[in-house]
Structure formats: structure tokens, C-alpha cells
C-alpha positions as CSV (number, residue, x, y, z in Angstrom):
1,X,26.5,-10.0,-9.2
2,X,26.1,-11.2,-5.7
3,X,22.6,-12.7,-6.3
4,X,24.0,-14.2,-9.4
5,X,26.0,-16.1,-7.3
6,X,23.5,-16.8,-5.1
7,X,21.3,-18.2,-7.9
8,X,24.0,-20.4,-9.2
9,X,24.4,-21.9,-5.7
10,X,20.9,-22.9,-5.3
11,X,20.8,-24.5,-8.9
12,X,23.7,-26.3,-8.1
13,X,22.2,-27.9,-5.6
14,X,18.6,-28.7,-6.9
15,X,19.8,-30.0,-10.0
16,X,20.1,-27.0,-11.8
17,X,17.2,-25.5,-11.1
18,X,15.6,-23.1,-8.5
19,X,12.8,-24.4,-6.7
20,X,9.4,-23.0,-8.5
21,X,11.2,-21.9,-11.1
22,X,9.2,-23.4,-14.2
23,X,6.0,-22.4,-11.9
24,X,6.6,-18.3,-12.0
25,X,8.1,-18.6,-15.5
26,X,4.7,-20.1,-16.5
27,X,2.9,-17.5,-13.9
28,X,5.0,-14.9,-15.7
29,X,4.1,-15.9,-19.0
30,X,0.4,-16.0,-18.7
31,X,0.6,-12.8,-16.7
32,X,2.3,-11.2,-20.0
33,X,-0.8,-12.9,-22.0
34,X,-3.4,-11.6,-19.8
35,X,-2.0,-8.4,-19.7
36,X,0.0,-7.3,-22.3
37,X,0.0,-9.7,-25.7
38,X,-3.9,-10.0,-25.7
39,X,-4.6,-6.3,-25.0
40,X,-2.5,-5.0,-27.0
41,X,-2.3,-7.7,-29.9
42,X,-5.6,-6.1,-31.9
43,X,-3.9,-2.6,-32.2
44,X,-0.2,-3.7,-32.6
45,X,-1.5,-5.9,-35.3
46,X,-3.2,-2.7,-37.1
47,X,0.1,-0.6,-36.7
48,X,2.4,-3.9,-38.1
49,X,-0.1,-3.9,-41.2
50,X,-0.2,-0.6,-41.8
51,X,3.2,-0.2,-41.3
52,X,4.1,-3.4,-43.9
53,X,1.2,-1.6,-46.1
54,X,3.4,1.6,-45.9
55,X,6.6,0.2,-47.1
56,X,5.2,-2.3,-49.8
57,X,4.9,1.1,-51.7
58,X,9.0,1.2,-51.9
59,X,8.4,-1.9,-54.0
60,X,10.5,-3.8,-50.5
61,X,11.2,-6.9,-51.7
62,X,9.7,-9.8,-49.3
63,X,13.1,-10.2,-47.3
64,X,12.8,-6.5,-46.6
65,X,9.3,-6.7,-45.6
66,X,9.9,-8.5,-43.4
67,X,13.4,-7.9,-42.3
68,X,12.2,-4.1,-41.6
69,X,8.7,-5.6,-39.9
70,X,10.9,-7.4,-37.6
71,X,13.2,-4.9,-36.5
72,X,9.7,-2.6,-35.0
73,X,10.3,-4.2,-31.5
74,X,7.4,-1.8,-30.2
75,X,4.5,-4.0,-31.4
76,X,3.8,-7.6,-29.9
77,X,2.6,-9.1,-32.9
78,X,6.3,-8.7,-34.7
79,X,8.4,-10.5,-32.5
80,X,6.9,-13.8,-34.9
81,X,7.5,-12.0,-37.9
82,X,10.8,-12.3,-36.8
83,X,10.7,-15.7,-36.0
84,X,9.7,-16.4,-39.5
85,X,12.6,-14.4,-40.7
86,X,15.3,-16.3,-38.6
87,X,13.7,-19.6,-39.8
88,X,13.8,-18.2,-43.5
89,X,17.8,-16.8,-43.4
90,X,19.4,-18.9,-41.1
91,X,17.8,-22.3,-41.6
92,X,16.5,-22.3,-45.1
93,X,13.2,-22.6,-44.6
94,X,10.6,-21.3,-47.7
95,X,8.4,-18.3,-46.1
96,X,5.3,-20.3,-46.2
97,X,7.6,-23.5,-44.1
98,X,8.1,-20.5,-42.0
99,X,5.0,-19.0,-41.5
100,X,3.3,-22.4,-41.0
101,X,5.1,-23.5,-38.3
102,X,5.2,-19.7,-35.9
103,X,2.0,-19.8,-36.2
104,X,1.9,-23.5,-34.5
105,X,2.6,-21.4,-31.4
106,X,0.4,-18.7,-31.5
107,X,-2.6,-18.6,-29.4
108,X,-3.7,-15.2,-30.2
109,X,-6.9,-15.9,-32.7
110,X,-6.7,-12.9,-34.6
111,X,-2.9,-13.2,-35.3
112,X,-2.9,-17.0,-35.9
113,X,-5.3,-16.6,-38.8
114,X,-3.3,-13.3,-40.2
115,X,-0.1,-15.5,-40.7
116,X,-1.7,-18.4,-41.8
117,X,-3.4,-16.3,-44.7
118,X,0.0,-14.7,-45.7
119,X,0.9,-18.5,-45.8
120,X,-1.6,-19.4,-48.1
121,X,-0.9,-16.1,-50.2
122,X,2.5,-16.6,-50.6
123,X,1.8,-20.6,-51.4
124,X,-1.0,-19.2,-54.0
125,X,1.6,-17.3,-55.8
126,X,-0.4,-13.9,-54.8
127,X,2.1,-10.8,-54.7
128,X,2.8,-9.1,-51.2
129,X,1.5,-6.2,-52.5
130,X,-2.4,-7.5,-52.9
131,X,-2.2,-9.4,-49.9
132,X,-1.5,-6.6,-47.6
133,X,-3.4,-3.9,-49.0
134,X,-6.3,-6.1,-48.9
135,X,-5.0,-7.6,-45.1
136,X,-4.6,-4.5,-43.8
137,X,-8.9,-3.8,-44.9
138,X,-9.4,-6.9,-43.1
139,X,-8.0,-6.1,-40.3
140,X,-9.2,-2.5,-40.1
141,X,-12.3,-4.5,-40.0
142,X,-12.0,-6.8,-37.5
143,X,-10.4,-4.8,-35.4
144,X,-13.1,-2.1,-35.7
145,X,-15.6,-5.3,-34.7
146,X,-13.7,-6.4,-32.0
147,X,-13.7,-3.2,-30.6
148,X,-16.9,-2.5,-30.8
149,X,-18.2,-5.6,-29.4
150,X,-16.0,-5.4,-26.7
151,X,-17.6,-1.6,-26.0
152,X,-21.2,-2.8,-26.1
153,X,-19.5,-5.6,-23.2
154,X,-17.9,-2.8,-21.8
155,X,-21.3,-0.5,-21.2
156,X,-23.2,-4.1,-20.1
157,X,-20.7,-4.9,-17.7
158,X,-20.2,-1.4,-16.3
159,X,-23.9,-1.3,-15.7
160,X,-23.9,-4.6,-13.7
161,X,-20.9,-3.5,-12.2
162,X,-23.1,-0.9,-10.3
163,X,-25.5,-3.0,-9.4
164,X,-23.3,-6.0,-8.3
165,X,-21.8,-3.6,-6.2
166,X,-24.5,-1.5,-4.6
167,X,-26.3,-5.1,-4.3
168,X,-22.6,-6.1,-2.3
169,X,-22.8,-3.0,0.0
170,X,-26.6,-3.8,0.6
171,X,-25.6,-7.4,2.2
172,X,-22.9,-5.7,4.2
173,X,-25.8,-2.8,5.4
174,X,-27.8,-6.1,6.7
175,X,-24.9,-7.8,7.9
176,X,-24.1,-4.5,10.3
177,X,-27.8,-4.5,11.3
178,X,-27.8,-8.2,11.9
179,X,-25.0,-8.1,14.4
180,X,-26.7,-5.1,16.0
181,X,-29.5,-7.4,16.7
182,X,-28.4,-10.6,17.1
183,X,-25.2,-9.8,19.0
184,X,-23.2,-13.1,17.5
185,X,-20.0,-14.2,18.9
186,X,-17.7,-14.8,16.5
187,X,-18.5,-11.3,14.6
188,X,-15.5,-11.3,12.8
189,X,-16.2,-14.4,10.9
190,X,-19.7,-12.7,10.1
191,X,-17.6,-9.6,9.1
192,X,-15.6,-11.7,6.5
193,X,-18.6,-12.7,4.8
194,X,-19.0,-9.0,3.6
195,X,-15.5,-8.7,2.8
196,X,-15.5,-11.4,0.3
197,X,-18.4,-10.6,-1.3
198,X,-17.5,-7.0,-1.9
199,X,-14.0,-8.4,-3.5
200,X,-15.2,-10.9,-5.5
201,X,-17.9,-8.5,-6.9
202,X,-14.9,-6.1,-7.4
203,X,-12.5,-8.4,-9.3
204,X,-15.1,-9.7,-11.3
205,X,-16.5,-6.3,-12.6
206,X,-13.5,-4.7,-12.9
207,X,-11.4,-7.8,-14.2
208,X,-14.4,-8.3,-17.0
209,X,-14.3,-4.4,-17.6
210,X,-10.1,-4.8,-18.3
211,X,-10.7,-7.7,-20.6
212,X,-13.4,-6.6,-23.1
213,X,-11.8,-3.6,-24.8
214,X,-8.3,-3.9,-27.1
215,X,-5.4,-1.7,-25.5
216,X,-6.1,1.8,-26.5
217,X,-3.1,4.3,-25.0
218,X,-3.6,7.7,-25.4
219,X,0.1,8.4,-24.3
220,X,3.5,7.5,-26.0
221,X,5.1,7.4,-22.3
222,X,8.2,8.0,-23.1
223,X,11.0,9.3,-21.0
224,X,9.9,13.3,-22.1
225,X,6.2,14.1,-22.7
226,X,4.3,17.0,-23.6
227,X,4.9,20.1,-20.9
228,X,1.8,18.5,-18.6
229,X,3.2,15.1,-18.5
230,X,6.8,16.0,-17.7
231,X,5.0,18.3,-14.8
232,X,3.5,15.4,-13.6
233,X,6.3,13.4,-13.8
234,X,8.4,16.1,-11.7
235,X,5.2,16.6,-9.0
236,X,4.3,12.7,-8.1
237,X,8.0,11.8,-7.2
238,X,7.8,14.4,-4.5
239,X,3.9,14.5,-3.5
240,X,3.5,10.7,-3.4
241,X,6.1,9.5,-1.2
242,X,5.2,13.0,1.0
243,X,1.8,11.2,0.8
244,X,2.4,8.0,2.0
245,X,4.2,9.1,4.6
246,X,1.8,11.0,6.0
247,X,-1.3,8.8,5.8
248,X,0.8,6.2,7.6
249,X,1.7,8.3,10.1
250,X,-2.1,9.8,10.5
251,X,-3.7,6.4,10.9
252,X,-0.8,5.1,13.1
253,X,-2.1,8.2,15.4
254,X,-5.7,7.6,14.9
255,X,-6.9,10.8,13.2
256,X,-10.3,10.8,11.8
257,X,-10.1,8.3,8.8
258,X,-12.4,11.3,6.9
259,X,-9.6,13.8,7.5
260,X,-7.1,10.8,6.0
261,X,-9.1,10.7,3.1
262,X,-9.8,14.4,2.5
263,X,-6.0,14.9,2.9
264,X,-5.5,11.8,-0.3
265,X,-8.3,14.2,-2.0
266,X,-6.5,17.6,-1.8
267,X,-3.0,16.2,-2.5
268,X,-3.5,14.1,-5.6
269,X,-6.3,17.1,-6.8
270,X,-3.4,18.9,-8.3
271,X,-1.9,15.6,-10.3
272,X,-5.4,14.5,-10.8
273,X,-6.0,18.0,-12.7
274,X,-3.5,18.3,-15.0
275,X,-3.4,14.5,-15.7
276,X,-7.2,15.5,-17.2
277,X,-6.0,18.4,-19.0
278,X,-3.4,16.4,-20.2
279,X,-5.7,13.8,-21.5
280,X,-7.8,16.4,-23.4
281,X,-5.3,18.2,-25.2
282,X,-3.6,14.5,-26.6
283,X,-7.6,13.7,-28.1
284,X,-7.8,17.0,-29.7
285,X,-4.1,16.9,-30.9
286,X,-5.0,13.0,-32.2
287,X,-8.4,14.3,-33.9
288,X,-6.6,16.8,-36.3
289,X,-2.8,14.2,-36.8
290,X,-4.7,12.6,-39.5
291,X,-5.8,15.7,-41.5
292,X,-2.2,16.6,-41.0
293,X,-0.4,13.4,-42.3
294,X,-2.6,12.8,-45.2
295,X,-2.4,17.0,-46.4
296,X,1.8,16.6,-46.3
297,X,1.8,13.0,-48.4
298,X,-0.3,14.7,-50.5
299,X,1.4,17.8,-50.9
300,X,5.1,15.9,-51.1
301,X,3.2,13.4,-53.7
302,X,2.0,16.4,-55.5
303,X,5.2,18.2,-55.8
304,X,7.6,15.7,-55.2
305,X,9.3,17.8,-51.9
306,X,10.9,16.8,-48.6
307,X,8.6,17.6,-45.5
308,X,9.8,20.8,-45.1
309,X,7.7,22.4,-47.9
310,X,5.3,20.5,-47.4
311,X,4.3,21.5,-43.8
312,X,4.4,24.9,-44.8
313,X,1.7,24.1,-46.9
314,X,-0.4,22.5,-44.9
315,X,-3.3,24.6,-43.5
316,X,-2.6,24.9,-40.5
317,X,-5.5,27.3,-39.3
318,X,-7.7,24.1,-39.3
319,X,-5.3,22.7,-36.5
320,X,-5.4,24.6,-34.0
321,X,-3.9,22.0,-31.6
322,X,-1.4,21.0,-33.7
323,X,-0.4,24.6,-34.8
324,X,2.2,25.4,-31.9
325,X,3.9,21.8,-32.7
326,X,4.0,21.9,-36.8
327,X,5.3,25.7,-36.2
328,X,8.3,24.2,-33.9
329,X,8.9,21.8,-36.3
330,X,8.8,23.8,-39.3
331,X,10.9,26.7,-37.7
332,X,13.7,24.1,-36.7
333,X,13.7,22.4,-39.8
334,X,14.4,25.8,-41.8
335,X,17.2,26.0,-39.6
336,X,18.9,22.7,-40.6
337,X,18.8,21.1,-37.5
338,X,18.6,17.5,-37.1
339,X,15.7,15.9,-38.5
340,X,15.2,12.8,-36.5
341,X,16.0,15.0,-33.2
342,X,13.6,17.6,-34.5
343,X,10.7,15.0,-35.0
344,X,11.4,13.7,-32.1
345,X,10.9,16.6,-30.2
346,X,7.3,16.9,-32.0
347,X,6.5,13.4,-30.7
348,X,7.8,14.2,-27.3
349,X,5.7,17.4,-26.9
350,X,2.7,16.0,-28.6
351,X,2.7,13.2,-25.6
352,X,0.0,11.2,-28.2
353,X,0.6,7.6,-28.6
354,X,-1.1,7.5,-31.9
355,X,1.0,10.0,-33.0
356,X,4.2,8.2,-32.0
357,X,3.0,5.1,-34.0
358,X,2.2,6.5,-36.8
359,X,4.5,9.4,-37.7
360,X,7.0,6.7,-37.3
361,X,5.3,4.8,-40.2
362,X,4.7,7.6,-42.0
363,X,8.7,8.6,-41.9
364,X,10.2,5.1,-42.1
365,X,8.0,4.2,-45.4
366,X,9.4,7.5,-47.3
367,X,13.1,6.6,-45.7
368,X,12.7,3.4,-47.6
369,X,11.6,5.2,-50.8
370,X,7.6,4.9,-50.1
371,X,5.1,7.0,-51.9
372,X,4.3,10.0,-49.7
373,X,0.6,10.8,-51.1
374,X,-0.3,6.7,-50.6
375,X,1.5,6.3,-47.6
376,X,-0.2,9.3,-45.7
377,X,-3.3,8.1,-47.1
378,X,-3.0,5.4,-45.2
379,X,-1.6,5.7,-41.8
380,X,-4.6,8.6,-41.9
381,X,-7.3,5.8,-42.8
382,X,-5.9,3.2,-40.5
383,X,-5.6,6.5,-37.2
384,X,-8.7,7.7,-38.0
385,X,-10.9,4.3,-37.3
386,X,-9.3,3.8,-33.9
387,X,-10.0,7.6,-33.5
388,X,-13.7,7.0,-34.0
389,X,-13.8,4.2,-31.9
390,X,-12.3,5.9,-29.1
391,X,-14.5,8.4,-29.2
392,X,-17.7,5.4,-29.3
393,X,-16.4,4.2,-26.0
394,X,-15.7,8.1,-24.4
395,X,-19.4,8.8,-24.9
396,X,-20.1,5.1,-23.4
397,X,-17.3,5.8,-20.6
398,X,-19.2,9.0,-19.8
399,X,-22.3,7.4,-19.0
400,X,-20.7,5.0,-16.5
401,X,-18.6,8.0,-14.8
402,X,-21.8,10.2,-14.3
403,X,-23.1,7.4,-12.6
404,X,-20.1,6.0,-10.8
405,X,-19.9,9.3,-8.1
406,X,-23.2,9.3,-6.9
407,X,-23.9,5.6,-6.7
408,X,-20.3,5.9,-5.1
409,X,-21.4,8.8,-2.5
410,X,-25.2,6.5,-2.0
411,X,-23.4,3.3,-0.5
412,X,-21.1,5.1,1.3
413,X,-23.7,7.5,2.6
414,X,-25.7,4.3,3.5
415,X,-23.2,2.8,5.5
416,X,-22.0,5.6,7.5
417,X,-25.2,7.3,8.1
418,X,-26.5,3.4,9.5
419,X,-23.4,2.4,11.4
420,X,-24.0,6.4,13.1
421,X,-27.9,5.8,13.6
422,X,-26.8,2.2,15.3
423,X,-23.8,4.0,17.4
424,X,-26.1,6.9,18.5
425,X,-29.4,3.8,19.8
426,X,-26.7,2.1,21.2
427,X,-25.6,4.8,23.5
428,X,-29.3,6.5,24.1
429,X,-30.0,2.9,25.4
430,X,-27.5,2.2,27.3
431,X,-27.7,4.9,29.3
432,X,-31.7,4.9,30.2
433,X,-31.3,1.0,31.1
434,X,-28.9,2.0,34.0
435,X,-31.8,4.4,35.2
436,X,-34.8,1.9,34.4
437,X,-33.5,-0.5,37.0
438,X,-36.3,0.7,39.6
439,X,-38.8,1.1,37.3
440,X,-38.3,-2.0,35.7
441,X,-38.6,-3.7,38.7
442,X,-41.9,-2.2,39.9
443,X,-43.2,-3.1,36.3
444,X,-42.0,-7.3,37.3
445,X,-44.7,-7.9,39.3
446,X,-48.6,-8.4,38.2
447,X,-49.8,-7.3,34.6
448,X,-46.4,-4.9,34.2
449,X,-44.3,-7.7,33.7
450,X,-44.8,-8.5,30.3
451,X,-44.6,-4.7,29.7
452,X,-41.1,-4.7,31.2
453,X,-40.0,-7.6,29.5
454,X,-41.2,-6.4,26.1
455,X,-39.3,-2.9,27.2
456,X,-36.2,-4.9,28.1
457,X,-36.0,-7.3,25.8
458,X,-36.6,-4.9,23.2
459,X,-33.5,-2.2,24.3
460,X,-31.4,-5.0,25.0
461,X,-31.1,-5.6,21.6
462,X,-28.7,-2.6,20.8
463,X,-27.0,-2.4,24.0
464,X,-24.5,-5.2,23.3
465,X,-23.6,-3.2,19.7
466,X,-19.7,-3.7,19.4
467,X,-18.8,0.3,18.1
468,X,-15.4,-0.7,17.8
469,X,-15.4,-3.9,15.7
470,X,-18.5,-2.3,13.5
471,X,-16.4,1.2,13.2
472,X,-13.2,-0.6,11.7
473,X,-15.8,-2.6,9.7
474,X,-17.0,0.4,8.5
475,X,-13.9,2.1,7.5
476,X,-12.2,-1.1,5.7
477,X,-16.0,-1.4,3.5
478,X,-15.1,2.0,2.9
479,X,-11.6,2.1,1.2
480,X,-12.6,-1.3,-0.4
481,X,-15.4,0.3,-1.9
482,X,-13.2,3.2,-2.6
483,X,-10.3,1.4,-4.2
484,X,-12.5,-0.3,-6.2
485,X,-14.4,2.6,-7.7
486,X,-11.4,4.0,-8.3
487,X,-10.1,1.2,-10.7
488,X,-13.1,1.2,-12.0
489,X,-13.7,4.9,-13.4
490,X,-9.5,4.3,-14.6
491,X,-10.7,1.0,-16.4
492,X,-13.8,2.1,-18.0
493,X,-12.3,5.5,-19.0
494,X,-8.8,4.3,-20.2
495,X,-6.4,6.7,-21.0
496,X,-2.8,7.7,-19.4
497,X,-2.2,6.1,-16.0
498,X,-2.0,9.3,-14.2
499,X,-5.9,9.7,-14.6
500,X,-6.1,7.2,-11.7
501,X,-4.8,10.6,-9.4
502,X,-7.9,12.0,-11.0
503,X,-10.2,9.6,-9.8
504,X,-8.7,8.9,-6.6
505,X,-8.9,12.4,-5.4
506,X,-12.6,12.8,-6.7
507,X,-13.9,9.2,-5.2
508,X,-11.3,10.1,-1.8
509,X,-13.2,13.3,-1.3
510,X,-16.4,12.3,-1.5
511,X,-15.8,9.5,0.6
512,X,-13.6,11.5,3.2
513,X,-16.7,14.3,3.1
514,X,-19.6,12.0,3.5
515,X,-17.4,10.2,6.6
516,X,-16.8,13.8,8.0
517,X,-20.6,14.9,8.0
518,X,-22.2,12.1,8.9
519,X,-21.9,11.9,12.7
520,X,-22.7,15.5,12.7
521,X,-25.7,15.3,10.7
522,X,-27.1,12.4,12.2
523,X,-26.6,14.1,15.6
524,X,-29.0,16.5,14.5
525,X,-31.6,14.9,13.1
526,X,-31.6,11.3,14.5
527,X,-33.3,12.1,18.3
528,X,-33.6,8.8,20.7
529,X,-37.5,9.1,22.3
530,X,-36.9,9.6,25.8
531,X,-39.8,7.8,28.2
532,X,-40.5,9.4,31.5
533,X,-42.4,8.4,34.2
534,X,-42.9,5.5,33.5
């Protein structure tokens, strides 16, 4: 209320408006593009179809279709489905006046030519019925396309990815060296150099690797999950404000920035561990939901029962994942307890967002008097291509992650095991120049002089080394690189957002080790020659 107040103030005085307001609505809006409308639009647009396929089969009339398409508020392609029904019973326009002019103002390809055809079918006198049964094949089609073009993008990018990066973290190894050498003043502005390279090789892989495969969520997210995802739920409140806190505090103290990480490693390990459990168990669950669906819309078809019979026939040896969840349902069901609650509850514990979509489908179609055996049919056709096509990009995603950790440890290793070597000639050198001062100057005179200037000139090259600057250097190219890697297995993998504890506790550990070990190891194997009598 008080900011209300506020706001109205400072419109009142800039003619109604607050200053850069029509620039972050438009940095909002394009924002909710990038991020939500076009990722999502290709699967929201299969689950609208199917769902519209689903409910023709109650012989809905068109103002139901698309009175009932309107009301799913879950999927971003309905919200103009909507629009076309406001335009159709509030201003009297014909659904193809409609139709016509929402899709003036879409820019999403894929949607734009969807309504445009349902124009031109309604126009053409075709019935609703024949033009989404053959829309929603379409669009199983181009969907399936789109997706697999953006996987074979996806593997393409990921591998250039890994060499952008490693070739990023190369220029910064020669940068390091360079200022070893060359001593240059303004090291800092030579520093940046590496800084922006490594980020803009960063954002571009990772941005690229985010853009060329449709939305595909493996969990509902709702406010209760399945047993693992309310466990993590209940953990990261408590262990990642505990974390933060902590990290602050250690680097405000200077510990060792390996011990930092290692500590982000073991912490999240526990999150990061049941978030890939998790993960497992909703793919396995997703696998057998179609088998599921289509065996009770047959069975109910067949027989002409409620779903209470009909999951007891189901064979439910053959789901193994499902079997504890149909057995909950079926038990609760045969008590009388509330259906909707008790479905609910199946969707909760399942934690799959495939299952939330399309068990809602699959329930709404027979409330409106839908045919069970050709609606299970298919919402089990339309799951069962995006199942396949997750699993094409898991087996490309697994490629990328088996290569991600060691190319990961390898740059790392690279810089910390240099910037050490560097450190360790450095200090070797600086300390025999302060005891070469007599012999250097017994070597200035006659032929010894060039020997002693080669000597000197030569050591004097790693004496001025800045450990501090370079250290910092070090440690900042090592959490970028980090961070980046990070996003990067989350991105390529896809999957629930609490994977990313996964990965940051895998890439944090091996970072945190490798930063640990390598002072110690190049201790004892990197030996500066020591040159007496000289």
C-alpha cells in the first residue's frame, strides 16, 4: 500500500507515468519471450492439441472447445484461444474474424500458422473434429522435428562449447605467462582481457545451448512433490542460507579458496544426490504413464466402467514404478474418498510433469463425456513421442557430461599447476639474486660480462611476478570457469532445477581438490636448479 502510494506520486508528476516505465515493460516482455513463451510454446502447443483432440470426442460443440481450451491457464499457447473466444462472445465476431486477427499478434511461428489453419478450416466448412485430429499429427510432427533439430544443435554446440572454452582458458594460461615475462604495468587491464573472453565464450555457449531445445520439464513443481522433492524442499531452505553464510564469512577471513569450494562440494552433495535420484525415478515413472493410460481407456471403453475397475485391471506387474502409486490410488478409491483429492495425491507423489499434463487431459475429456479407449489412446501417442525424444537428447546429454568433468578438471589443472610453477621460479629466483650480487659482479668485467648479463637478464624476468594480482586472477578464472560449467551440465542435461546442486557439488569438488593439491604437488616435483660456484 505504501509503495502504491508512492507510485501514484511519481506518475503524478511525470505525467502519469514512471520514468522507464514502457522501457522494463518492454524488457519484461521480451524477457517472458526469450524465456518462457518460446521454450515452452512447442510442448504447450502439443498438450493444447491433444487436450482439444481429447474433448472433441464428447462431440463439444466449437464454443465449448474453445471455451474449455481457454480456461487451461497452464499452457502459453491458450491464453489466444482465449482471446479468440472474448472476440467471438462479447463482440460478435465469426471464429475465423477471430482467429484472423490473434493471430496478427503472434510472433511465435509455429502457433501463428496453427491458428491461421483452423481459420482456413473453419472458413472451408471442414468439421472441428477432422481438423484437430489431423492438427494434432501435424503437430506431433513438427514438434518431434523441431526437437530433434534442436538436439543435433544441441550436441554441435556443446562440442564447441568445450572447445571455445578450453581455447578461452588457453589465452588466459598465455596471458598469466605473458605478465610473468613482460612485467606490464597496467596488469589489470591485461587481466580484463581474459575475463571477457571467458564470459563471452560462456554466454554464448550456454545462451545457444538454452535456445536450441523446446522446454522439456521433468517435474510438475508444484507446492507437494514426490517424497524426494518435498525432502529437498525441506533441506535447501536450511542448508543454503547456512551456506552462504558461511562462504561469506570464509573468504572474508581468507581461508584457502580450495577448502571454500570443497566445503560448497560436501554441502550441496547431499541435495545434489537425491535431486538425481529424484530425476531417475520421474523417467522411469514417465516411461511406463503411457502403457498405464492407454490399458485403463481401454479397459473403461471395453467395459464401459469408472476408473476404479479399470485400474484394478490394469497389469500392474509391468509397472513396477508406477505400482506403489496405482495401488494408493486404487486402495483410496475403494474407500470412497474424494476423487479429485485422491488423483491429486497421485500427481503430487509422482512429481512427473508429464504426468500432471496429461492425466489432467485424460480426466477432464471423460468429465466432459469423452471416449475413454480414444482418449487414452491419445494422450499415450502424444506422451510417448516427447518420451522418445527425451531420451534422444539423455543419450546426447551423456556424451557432453562425460566430457564436461575432465575437460573441467584439465583447465583448471592447467591453470593452478602454471600460476604454482610461476609462484615457485619466482621465489627460487628471488632469493639466489640477493646472493649472486658478488658473483655477478666479478663476472662484469672482461669476457664474463655477457655471461652475467645473459644470467641476469634472464632471472630478472620472473622476479618482478606479481603473486598477488596473479593469485586473485587465478581464483576469479576459477569460479568463472566453475559457474559456467555448472550451467552448462544443468542446460545440456535439463531436468528439475535442483540438478544444478548436483553439478555444483561435482564441478566445486573437483575444482576445490585440484586447488588443494596443486601447491603440494608441484612442491614436489617442480625443483628450481641451483648453480654453485659460479
Amino acid at each position: 500500500m505504501v509503495l502504491d502510494g508512492v507510485f501514484d506520486k511519481i506518475r503524478a508528476a511525470n505525467a502519469g507515468k514512471i520514468p522507464f516505465e514502457d522501457s522494463f515493460a518492454t524488457l519484461k516482455a521480451r524477457l517472458y519471450k526469450f524465456f518462457i513463451e518460446d521454450k515452452y510454446m512447442g510442448s504447450d502447443l502439443l498438450f493444447m492439441l491433444t487436450y482439444m483432440a481429447a474433448i472433441i470426442t464428447a462431440d463439444a460443440s466449437r464454443p465449448e472447445i474453445f471455451s474449455n481450451t481457454g480456461a487451461r491457464m497452464e499452457y502459453v499457447s491458450t491464453k489466444y484461444i482465449r482471446r479468440a473466444d472474448i472476440l467471438v462472445k462479447r463482440w460478435g465476431y465469426s471464429y475465423v474474424e477471430a482467429l484472423v486477427n490473434v493471430a496478427k499478434k503472434i510472433e511465435n511461428e509455429m502457433l501463428f500458422s496453427m491458428i491461421n489453419r483452423y481459420a482456413n478450416a473453419i472458413e472451408s466448412g471442414v468439421p472441428d473434429n477432422d481438423y484437430l485430429i489431423g492438427e494434432l499429427e501435424t503437430t506431433r510432427n513438427v514438434y518431434k522435428s523441431t526437437f530433434e533439430q534442436g538436439i543435433e544443435m544441441l550436441k554441435k554446440w556443446g562440442d564447441a562449447y568445450i572447445s571455445m572454452l578450453f581455447s578461452g582458458a588457453l589465452v588466459g594460461i598465455i596471458i598469466m605467462i605473458s605478465i610473468a615475462i613482460y612485467a606490464p604495468e597496467d596488469i589489470q587491464g591485461t587481466l580484463m582481457t581474459s575475463y571477457i573472453i571467458i564470459a563471452f565464450i560462456s554466454i554464448l555457449g550456454i545462451g545457444t545451448m538454452y535456445k536450441a531445445v523446446p522446454a522439456d520439464p521433468r517435474t510438475h513443481r508444484l507446492p507437494q512433490g514426490s517424497p524426494e522433492q518435498n525432502m529437498i524442499h525441506r533441506m535447501e531452505k536450511k542448508i543454503v542460507p547456512i551456506l552462504i553464510v558461511i562462504v561469506f564469512l570464509l573468504i572474508l577471513l581468507g581461508m584457502n579458496y580450495g577448502l571454500v569450494l570443497m566445503l560448497v562440494g560436501m554441502l550441496l552433495f547431499p541435495l545434489g544426490i537425491i535431486a538425481f535420484i529424484d530425476d531417475g525415478n520421474v523417467v522411469l515413472r514417465d516411461t511406463e504413464f503411457p502403457t498405464f493410460i492407454r490399458g485403463v481407456g481401454s479397459i473403461q471403453g471395453g467395459k464401459g466402467s469408472t476408473m476404479t475397475p479399470a485400474i484394478q485391471g490394469v497389469d500392474k506387474k509391468s509397472l513396477p514404478n508406477l505400482e506403489p502409486l496405482i495401488d494408493s490410488v486404487f486402495s483410496k478409491l475403494n474407500l470412497g474418498l474424494d476423487e479429485d483429492r485422491t488423483w491429486q495425491r497421485f500427481i503430487n507423489d509422482g512429481g512427473s510433469y508429464l504426468i500432471y499434463k496429461y492425466l489432467n487431459i485424460y480426466r477432464d475429456a471423460l468429465r466432459l463425456g469423452g471416449k475413454a479407449d480414444i482418449v487414452g489412446q491419445v494422450v499415450s501417442s502424444s506422451m510417448l513421442d516427447q518420451i522418445l525424444l527425451r531420451d534422444h537428447r539423455h543419450t546426447i546429454s551423456m556424451g557432453f557430461l562425460t566430457l564436461l568433468v575432465p575437460m573441467h578438471a584439465m583447465m583448471v589443472a592447467i591453470f593452478l599447476f602454471l600460476f604454482h610453477i610461476l609462484v615457485t621460479m619466482s621465489d627460487a629466483i628471488t632469493e639466489r639474486m640477493a646472493s649472486l650480487g658478488e658473483a655477478s659482479a666479478a663476472l662484469s668485467s672482461g669476457e664474463g660480462a655477457s655471461i652475467a648479463g645473459a644470467m641476469g637478464g634472464s632471472m630478472f624476468v620472473f622476479a618482478n611476478f606479481d603473486k598477488d594480482a596473479i593469485g586473485l586472477y587465478v581464483i576469479i578464472i576459477v569460479t568463472m570457469l566453475t559457474i559456467a560449467n555448472v550451467v552448462a551440465g544443468k542446460v545440456m542435461s535439463g531436468g528439475d532445477n535442483a540438478l544444478s546442486y548436483f553439478f555444483t557439488s561435482l564441478i566445486c569438488s573437483v575444482s576445490g581438490i585440484l586447488y588443494i593439491v596443486a601447491p603440494i604437488i608441484t612442491g614436489m616435483l617442480f625443483m628450481i636448479p641451483v648453480f654453485e660456484g659460479v
